[in-house]
mmCIF file of the N, C-alpha and C atoms, coordinates in Angstrom:
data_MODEL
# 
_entry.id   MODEL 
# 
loop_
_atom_site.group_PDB 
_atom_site.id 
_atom_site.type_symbol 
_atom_site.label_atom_id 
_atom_site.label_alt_id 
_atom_site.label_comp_id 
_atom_site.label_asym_id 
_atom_site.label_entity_id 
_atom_site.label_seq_id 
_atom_site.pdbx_PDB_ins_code 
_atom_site.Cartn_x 
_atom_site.Cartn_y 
_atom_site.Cartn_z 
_atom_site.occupancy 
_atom_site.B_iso_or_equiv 
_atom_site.pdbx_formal_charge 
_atom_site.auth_seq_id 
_atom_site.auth_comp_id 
_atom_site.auth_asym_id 
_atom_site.auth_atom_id 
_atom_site.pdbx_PDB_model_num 
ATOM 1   N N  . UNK A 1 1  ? -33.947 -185.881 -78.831 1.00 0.00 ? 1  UNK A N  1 
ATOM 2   C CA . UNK A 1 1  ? -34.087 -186.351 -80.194 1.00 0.00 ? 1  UNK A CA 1 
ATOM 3   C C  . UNK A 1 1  ? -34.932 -185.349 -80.974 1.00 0.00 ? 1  UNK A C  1 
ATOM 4   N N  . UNK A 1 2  ? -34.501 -185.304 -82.159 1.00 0.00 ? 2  UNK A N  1 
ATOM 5   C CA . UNK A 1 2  ? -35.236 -184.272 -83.080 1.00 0.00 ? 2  UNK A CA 1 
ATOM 6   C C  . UNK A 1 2  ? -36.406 -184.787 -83.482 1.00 0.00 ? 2  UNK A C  1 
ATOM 7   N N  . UNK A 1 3  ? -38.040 -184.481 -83.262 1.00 0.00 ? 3  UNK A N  1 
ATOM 8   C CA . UNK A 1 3  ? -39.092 -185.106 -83.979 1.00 0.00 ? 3  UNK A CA 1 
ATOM 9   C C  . UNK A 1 3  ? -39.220 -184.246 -85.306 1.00 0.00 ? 3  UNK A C  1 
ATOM 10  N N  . UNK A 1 4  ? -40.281 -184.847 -86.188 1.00 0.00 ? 4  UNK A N  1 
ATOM 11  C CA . UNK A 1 4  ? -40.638 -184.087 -86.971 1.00 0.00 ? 4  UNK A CA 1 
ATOM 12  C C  . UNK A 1 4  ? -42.160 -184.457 -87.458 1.00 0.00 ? 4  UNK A C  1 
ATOM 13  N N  . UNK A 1 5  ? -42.887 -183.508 -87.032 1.00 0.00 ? 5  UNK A N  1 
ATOM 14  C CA . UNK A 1 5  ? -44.603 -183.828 -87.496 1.00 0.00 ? 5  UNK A CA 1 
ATOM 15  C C  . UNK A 1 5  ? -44.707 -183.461 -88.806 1.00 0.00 ? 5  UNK A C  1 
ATOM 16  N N  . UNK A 1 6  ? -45.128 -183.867 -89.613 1.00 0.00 ? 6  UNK A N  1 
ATOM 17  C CA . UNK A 1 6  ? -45.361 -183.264 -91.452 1.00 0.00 ? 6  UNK A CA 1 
ATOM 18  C C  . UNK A 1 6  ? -47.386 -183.850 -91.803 1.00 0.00 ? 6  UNK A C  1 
ATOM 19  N N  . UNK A 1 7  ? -47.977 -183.005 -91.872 1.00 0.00 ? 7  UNK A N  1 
ATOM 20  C CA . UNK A 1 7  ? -49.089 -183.507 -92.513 1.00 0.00 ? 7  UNK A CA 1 
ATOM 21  C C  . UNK A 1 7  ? -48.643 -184.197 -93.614 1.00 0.00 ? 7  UNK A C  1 
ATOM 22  N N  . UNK A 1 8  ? -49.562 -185.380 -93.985 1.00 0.00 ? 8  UNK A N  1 
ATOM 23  C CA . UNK A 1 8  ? -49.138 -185.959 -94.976 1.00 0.00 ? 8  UNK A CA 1 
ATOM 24  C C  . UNK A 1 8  ? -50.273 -186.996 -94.967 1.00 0.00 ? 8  UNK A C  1 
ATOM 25  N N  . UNK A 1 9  ? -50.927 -187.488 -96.074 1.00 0.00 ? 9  UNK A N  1 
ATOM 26  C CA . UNK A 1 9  ? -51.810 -189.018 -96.070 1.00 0.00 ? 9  UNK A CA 1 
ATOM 27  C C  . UNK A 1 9  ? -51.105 -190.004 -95.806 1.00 0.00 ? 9  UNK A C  1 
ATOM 28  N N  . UNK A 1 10 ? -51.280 -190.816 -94.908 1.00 0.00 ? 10 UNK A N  1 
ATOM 29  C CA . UNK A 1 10 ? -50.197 -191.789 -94.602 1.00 0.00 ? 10 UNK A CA 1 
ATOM 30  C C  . UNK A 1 10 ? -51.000 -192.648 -94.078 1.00 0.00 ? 10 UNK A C  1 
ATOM 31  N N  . UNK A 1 11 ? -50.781 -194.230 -93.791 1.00 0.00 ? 11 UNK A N  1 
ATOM 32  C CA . UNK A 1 11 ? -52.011 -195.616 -93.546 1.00 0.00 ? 11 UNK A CA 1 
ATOM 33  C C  . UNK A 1 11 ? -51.287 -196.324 -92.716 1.00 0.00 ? 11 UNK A C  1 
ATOM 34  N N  . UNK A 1 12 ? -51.965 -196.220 -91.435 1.00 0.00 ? 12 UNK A N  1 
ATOM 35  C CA . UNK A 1 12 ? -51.249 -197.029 -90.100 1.00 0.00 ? 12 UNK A CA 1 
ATOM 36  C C  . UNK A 1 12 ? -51.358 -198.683 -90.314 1.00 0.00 ? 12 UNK A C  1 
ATOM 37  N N  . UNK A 1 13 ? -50.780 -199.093 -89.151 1.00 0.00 ? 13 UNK A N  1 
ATOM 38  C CA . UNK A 1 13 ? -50.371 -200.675 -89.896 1.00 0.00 ? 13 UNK A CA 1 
ATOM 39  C C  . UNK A 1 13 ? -52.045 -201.487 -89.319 1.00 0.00 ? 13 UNK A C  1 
ATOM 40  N N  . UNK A 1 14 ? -52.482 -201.196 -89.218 1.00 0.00 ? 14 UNK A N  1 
ATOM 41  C CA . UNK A 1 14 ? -54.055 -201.145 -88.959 1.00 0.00 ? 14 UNK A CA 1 
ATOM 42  C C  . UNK A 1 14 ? -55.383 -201.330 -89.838 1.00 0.00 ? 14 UNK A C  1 
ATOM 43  N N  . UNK A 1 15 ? -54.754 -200.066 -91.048 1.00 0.00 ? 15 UNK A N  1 
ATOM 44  C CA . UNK A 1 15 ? -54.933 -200.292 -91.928 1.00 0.00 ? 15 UNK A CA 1 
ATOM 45  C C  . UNK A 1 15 ? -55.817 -198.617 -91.915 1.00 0.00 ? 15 UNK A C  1 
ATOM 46  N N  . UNK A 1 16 ? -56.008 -198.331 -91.347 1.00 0.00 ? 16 UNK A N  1 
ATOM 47  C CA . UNK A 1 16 ? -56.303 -196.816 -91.125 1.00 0.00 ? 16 UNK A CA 1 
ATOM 48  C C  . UNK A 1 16 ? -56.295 -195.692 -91.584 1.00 0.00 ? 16 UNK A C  1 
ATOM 49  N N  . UNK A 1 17 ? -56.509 -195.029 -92.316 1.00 0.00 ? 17 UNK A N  1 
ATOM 50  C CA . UNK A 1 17 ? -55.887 -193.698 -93.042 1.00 0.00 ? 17 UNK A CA 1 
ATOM 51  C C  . UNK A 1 17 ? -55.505 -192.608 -91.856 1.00 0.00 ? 17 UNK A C  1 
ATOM 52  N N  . UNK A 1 18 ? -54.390 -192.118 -91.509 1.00 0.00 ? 18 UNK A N  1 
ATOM 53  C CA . UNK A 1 18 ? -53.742 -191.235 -91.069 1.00 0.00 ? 18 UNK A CA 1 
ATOM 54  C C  . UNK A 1 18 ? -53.327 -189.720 -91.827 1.00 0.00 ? 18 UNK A C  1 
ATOM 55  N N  . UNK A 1 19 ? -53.676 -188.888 -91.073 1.00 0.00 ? 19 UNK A N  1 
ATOM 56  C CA . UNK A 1 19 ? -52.995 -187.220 -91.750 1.00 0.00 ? 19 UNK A CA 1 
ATOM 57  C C  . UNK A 1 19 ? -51.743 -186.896 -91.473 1.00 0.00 ? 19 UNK A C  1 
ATOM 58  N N  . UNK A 1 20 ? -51.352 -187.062 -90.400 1.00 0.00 ? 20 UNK A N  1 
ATOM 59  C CA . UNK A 1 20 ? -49.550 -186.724 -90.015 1.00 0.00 ? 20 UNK A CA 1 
ATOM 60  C C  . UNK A 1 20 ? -49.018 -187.889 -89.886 1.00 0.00 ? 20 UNK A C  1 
ATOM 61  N N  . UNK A 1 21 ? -47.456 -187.393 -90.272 1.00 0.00 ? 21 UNK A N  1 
ATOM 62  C CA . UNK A 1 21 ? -46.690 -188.772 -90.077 1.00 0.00 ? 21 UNK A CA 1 
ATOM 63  C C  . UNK A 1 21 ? -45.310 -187.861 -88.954 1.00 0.00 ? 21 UNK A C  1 
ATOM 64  N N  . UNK A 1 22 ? -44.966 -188.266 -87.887 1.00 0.00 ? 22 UNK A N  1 
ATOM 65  C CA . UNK A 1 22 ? -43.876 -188.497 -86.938 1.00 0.00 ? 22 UNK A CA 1 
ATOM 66  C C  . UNK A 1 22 ? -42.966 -189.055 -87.432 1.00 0.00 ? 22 UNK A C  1 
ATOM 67  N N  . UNK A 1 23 ? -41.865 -188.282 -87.663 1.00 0.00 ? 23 UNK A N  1 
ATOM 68  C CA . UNK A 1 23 ? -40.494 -189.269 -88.098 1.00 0.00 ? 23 UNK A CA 1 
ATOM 69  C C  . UNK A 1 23 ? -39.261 -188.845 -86.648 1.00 0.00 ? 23 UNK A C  1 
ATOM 70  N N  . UNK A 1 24 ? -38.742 -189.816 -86.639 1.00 0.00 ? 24 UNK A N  1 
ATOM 71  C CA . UNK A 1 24 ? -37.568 -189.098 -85.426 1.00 0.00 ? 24 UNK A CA 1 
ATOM 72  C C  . UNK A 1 24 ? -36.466 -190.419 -85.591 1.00 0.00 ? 24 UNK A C  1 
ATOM 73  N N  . UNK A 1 25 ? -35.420 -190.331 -85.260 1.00 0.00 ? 25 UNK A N  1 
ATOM 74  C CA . UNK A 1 25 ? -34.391 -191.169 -85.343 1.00 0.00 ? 25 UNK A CA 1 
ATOM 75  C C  . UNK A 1 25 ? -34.124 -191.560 -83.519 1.00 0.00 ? 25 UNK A C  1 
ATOM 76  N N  . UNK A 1 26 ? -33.978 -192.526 -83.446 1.00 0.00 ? 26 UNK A N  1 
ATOM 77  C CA . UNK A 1 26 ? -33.630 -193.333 -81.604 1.00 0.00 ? 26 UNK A CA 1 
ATOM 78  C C  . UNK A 1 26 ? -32.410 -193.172 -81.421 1.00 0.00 ? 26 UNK A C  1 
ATOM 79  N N  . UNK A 1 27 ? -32.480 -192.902 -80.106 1.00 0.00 ? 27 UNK A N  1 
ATOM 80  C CA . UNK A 1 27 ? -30.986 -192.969 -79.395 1.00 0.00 ? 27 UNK A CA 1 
ATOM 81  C C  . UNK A 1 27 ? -29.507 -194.028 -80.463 1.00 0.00 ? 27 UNK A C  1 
ATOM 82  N N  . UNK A 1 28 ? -30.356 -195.317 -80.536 1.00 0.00 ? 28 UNK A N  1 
ATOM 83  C CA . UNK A 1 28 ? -29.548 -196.094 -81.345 1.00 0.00 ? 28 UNK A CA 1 
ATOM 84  C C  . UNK A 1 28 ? -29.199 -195.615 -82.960 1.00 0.00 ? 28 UNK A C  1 
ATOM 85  N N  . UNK A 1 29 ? -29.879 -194.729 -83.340 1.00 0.00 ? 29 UNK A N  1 
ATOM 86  C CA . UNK A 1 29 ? -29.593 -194.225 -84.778 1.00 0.00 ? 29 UNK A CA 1 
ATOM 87  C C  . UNK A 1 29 ? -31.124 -195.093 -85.615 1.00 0.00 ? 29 UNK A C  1 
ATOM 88  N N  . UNK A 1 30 ? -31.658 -195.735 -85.504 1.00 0.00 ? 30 UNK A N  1 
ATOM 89  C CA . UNK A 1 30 ? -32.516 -196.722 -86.191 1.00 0.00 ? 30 UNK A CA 1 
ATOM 90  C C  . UNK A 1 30 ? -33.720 -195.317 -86.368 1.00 0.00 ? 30 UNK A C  1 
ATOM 91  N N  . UNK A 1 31 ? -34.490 -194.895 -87.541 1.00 0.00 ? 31 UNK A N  1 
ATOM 92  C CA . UNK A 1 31 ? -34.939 -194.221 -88.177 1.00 0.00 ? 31 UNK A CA 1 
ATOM 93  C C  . UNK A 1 31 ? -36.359 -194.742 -87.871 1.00 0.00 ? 31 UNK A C  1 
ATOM 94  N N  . UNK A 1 32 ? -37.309 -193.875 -87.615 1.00 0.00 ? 32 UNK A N  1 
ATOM 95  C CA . UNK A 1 32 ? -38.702 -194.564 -87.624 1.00 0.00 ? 32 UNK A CA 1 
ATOM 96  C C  . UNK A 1 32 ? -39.832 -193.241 -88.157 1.00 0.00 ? 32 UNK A C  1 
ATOM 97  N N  . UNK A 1 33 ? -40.714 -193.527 -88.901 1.00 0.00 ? 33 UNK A N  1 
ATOM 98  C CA . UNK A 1 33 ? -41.737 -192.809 -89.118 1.00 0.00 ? 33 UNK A CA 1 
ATOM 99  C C  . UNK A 1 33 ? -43.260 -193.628 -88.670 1.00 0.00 ? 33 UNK A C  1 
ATOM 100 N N  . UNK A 1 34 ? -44.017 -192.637 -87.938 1.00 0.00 ? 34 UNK A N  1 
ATOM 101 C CA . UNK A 1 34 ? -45.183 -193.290 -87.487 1.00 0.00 ? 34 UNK A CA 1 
ATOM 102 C C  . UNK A 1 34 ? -46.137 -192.303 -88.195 1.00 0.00 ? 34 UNK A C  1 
ATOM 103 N N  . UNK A 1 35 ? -47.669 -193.176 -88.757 1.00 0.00 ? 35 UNK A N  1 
ATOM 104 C CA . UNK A 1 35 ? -48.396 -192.839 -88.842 1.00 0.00 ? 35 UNK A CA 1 
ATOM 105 C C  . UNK A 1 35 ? -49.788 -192.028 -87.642 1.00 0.00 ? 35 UNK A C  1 
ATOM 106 N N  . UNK A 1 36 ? -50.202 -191.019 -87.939 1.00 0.00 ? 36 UNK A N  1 
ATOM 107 C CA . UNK A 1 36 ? -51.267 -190.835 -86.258 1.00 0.00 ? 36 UNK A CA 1 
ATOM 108 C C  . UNK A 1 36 ? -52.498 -189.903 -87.414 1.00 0.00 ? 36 UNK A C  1 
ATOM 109 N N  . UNK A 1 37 ? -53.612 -189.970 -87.022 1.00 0.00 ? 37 UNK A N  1 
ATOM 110 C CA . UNK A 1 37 ? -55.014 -189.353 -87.339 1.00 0.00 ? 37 UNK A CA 1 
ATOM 111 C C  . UNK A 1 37 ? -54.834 -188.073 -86.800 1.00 0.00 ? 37 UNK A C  1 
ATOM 112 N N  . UNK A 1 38 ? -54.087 -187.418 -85.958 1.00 0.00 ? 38 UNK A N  1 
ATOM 113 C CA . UNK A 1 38 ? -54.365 -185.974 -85.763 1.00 0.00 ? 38 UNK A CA 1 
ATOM 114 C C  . UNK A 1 38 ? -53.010 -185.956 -84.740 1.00 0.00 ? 38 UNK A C  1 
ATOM 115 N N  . UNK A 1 39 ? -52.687 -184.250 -84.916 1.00 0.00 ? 39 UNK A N  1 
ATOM 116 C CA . UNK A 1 39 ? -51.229 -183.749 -84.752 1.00 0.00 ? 39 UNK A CA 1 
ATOM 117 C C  . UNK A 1 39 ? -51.490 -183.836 -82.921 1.00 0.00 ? 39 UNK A C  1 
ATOM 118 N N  . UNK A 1 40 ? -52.582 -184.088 -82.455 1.00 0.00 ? 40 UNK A N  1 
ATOM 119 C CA . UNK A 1 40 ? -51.974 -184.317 -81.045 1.00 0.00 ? 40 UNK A CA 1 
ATOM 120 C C  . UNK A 1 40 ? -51.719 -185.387 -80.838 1.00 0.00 ? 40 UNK A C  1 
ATOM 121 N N  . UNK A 1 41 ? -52.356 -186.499 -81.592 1.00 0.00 ? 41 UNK A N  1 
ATOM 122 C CA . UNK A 1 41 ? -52.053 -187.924 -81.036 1.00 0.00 ? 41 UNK A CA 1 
ATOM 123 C C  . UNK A 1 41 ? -50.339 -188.084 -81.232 1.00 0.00 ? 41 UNK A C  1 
ATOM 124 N N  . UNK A 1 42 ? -49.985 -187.266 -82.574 1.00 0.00 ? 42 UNK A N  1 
ATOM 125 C CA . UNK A 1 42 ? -48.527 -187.219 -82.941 1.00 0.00 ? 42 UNK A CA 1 
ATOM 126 C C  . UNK A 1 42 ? -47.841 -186.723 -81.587 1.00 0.00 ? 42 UNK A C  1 
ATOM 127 N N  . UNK A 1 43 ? -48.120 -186.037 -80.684 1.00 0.00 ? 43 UNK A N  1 
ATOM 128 C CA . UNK A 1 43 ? -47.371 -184.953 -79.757 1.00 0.00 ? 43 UNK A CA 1 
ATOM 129 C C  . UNK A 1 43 ? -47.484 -185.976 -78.773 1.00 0.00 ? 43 UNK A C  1 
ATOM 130 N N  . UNK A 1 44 ? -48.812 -186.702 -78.224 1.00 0.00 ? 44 UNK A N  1 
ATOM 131 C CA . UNK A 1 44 ? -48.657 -187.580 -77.599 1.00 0.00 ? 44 UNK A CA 1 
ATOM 132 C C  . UNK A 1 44 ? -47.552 -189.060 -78.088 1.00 0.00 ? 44 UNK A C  1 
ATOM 133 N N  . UNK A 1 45 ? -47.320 -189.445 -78.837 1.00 0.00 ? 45 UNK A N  1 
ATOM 134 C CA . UNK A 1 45 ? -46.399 -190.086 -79.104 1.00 0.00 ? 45 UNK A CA 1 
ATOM 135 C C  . UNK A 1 45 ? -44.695 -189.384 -78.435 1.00 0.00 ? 45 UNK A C  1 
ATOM 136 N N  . UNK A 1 46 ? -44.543 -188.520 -78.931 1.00 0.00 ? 46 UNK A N  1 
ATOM 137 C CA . UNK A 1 46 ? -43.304 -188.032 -78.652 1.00 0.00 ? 46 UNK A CA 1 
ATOM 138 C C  . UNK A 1 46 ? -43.080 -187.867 -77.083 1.00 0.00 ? 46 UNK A C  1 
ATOM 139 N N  . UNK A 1 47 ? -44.271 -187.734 -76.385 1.00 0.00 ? 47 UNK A N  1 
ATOM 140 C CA . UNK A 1 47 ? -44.231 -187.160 -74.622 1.00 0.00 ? 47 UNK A CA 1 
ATOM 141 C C  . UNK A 1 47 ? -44.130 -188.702 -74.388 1.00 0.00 ? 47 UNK A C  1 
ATOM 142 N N  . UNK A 1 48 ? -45.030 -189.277 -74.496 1.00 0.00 ? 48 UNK A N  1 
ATOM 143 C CA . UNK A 1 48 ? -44.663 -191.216 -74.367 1.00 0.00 ? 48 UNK A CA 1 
ATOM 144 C C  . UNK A 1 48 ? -42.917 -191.668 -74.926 1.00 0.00 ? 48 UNK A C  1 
ATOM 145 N N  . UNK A 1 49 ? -42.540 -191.111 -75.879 1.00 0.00 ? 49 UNK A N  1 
ATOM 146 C CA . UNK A 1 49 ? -41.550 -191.355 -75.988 1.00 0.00 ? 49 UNK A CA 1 
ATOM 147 C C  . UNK A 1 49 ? -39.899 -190.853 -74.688 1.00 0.00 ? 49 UNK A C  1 
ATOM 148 N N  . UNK A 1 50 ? -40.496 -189.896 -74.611 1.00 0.00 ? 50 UNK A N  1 
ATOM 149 C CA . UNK A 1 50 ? -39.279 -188.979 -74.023 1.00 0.00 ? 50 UNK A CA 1 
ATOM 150 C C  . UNK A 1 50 ? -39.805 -189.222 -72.076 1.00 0.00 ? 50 UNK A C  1 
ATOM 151 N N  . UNK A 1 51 ? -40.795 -189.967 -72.174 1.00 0.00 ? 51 UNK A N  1 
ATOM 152 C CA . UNK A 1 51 ? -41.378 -190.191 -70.517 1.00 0.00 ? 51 UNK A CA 1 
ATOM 153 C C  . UNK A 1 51 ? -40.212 -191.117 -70.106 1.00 0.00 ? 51 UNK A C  1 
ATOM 154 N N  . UNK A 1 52 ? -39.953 -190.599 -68.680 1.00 0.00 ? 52 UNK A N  1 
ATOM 155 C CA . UNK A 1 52 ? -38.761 -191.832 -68.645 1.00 0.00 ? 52 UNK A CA 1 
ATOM 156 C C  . UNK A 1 52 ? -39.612 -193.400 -67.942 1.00 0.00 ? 52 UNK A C  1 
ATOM 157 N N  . UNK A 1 53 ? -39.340 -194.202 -67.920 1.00 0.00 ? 53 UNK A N  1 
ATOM 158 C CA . UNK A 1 53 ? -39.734 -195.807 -67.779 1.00 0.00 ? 53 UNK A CA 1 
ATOM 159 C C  . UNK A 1 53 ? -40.295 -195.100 -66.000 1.00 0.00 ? 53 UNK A C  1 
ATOM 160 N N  . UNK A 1 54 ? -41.554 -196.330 -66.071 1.00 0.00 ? 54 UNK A N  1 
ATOM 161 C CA . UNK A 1 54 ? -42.126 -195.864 -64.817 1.00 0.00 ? 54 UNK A CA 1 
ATOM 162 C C  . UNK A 1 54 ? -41.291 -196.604 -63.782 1.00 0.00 ? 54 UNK A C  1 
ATOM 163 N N  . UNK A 1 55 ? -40.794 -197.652 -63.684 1.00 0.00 ? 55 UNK A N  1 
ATOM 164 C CA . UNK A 1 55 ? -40.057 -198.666 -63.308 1.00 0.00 ? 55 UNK A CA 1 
ATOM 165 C C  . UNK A 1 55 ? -38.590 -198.274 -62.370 1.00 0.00 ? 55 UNK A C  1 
ATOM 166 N N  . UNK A 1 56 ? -38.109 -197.363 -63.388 1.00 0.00 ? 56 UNK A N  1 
ATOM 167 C CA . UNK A 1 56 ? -37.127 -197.338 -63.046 1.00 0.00 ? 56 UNK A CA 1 
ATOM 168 C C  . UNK A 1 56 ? -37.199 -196.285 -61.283 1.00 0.00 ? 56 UNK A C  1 
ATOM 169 N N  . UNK A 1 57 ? -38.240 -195.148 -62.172 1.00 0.00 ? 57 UNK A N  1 
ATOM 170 C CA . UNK A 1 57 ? -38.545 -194.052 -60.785 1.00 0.00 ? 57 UNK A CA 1 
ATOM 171 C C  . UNK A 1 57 ? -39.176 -194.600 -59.595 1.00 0.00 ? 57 UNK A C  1 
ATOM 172 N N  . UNK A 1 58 ? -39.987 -195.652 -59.502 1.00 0.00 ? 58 UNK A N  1 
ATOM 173 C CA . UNK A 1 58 ? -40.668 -196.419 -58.634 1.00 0.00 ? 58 UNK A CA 1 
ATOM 174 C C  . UNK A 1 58 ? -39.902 -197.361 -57.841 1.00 0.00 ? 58 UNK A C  1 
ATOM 175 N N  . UNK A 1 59 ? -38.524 -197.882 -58.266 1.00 0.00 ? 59 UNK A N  1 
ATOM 176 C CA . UNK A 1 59 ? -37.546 -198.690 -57.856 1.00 0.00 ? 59 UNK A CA 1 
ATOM 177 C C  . UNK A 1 59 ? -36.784 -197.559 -56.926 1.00 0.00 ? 59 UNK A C  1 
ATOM 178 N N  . UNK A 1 60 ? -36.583 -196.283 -57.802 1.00 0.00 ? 60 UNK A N  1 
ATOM 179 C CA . UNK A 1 60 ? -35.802 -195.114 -56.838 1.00 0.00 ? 60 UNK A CA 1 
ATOM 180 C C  . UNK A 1 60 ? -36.579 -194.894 -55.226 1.00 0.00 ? 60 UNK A C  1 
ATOM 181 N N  . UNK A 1 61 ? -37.765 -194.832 -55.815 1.00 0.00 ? 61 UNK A N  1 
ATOM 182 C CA . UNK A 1 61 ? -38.814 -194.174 -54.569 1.00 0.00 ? 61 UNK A CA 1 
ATOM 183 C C  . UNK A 1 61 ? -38.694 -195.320 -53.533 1.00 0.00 ? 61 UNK A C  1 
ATOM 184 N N  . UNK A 1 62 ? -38.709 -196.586 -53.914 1.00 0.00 ? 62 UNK A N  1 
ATOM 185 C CA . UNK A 1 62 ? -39.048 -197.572 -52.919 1.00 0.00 ? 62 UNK A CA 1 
ATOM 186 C C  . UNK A 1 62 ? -37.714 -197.552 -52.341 1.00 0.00 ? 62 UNK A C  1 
ATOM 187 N N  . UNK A 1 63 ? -36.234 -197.820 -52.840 1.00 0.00 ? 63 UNK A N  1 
ATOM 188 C CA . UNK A 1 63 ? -35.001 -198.301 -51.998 1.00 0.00 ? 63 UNK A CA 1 
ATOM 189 C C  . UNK A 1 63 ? -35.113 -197.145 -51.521 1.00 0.00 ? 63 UNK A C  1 
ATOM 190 N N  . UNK A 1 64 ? -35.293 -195.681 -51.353 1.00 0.00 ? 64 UNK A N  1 
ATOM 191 C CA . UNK A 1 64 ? -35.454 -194.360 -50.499 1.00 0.00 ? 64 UNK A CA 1 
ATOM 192 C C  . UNK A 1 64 ? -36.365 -194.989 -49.661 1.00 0.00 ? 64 UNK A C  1 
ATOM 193 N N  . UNK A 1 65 ? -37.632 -195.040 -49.897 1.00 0.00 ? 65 UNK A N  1 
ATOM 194 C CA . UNK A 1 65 ? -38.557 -195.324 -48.628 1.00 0.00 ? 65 UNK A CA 1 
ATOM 195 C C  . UNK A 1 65 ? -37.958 -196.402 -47.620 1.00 0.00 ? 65 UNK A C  1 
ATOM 196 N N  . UNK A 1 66 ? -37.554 -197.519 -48.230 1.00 0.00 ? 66 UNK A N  1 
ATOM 197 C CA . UNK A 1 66 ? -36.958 -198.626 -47.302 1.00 0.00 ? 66 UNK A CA 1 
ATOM 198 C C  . UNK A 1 66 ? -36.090 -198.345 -46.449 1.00 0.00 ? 66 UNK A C  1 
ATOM 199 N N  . UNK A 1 67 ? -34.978 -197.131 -46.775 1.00 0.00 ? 67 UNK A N  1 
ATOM 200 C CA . UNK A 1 67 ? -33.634 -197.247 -45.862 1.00 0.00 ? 67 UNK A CA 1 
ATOM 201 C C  . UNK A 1 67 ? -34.037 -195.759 -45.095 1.00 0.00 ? 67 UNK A C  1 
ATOM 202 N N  . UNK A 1 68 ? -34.920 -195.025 -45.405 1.00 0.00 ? 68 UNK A N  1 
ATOM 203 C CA . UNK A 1 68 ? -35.866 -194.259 -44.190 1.00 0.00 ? 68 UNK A CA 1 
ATOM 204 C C  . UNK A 1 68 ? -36.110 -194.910 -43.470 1.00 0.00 ? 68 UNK A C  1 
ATOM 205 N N  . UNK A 1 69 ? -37.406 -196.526 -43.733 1.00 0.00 ? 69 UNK A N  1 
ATOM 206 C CA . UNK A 1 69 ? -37.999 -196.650 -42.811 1.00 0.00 ? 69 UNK A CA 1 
ATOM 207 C C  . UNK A 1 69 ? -37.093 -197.517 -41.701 1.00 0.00 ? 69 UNK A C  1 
ATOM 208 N N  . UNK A 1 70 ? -35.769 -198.098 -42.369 1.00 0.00 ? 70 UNK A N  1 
ATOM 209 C CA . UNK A 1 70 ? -35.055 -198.606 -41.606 1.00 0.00 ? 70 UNK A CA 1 
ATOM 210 C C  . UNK A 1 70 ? -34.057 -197.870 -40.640 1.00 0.00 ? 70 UNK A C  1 
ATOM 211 N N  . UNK A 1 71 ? -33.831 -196.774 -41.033 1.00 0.00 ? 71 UNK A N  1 
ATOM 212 C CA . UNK A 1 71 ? -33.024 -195.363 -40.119 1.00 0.00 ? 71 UNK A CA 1 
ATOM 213 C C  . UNK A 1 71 ? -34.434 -195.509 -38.701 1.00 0.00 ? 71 UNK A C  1 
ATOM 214 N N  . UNK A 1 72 ? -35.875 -195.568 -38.959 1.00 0.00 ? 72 UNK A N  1 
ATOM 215 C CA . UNK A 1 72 ? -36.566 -194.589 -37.986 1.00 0.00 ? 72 UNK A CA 1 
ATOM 216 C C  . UNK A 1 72 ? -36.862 -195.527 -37.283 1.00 0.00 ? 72 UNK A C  1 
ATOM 217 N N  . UNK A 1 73 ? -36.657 -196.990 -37.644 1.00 0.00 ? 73 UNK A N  1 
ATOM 218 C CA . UNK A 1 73 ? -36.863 -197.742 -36.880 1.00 0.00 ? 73 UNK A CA 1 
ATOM 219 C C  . UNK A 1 73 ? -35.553 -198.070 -36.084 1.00 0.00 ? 73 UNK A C  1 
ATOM 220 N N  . UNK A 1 74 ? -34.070 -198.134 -36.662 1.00 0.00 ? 74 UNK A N  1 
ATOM 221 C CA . UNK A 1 74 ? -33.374 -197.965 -35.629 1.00 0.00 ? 74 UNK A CA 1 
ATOM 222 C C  . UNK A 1 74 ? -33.110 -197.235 -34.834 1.00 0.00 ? 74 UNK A C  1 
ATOM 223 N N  . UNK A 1 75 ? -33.724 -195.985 -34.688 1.00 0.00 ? 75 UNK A N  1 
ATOM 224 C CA . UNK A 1 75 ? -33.716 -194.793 -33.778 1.00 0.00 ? 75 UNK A CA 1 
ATOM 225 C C  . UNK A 1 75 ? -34.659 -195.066 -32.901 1.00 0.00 ? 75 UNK A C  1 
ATOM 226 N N  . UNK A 1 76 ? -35.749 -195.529 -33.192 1.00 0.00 ? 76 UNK A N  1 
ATOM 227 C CA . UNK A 1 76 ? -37.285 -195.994 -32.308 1.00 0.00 ? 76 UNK A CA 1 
ATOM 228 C C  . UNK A 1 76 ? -36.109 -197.255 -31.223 1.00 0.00 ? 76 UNK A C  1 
ATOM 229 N N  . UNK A 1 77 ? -35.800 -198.088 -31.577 1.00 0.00 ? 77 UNK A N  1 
ATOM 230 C CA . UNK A 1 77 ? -35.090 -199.498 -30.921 1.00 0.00 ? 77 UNK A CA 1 
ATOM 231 C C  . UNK A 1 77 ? -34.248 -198.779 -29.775 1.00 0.00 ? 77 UNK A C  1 
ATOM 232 N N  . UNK A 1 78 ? -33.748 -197.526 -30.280 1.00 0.00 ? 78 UNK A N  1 
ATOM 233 C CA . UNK A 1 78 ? -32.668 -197.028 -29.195 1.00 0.00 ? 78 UNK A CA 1 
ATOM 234 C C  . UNK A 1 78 ? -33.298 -196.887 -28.097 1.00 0.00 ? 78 UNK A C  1 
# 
């Protein structure tokens, strides 16, 4: 997805005064601009964005670990 950081005065829903605003459009097309106080918190937004779900990699790791530990234990039984 294309981001785009722009300095700009902009007021988080907080109520906050912000310097950059993050705009980027979602997979679904739905348009969003976020307010952030400084251009890394902006960069951190986008790495949070593009992180893939912890869930999903932790579900990978475990059905791998399980049908290892079930291979070494049917080899141990032999």
């Amino acid at each position: 997805m294309p981001y785009t950081i722009r300095k700009s005065d902009c007021r988080q829903s907080s109520g906050k005064k912000g310097s950059y605003t993050l705009s980027y459009t979602d997979k679904k097309g739905k348009k969003h601009s976020n307010c952030h106080t400084s251009k890394k918190n902006a960069q951190a937004q986008i790495g949070a964005i593009e992180m893939p779900e912890s869930n999903e990699v932790d579900s990978e790791n475990t059905l791998e670990e399980s049908i290892m530990i079930t291979i070494i234990e049917e080899l141990l039984c032999l």
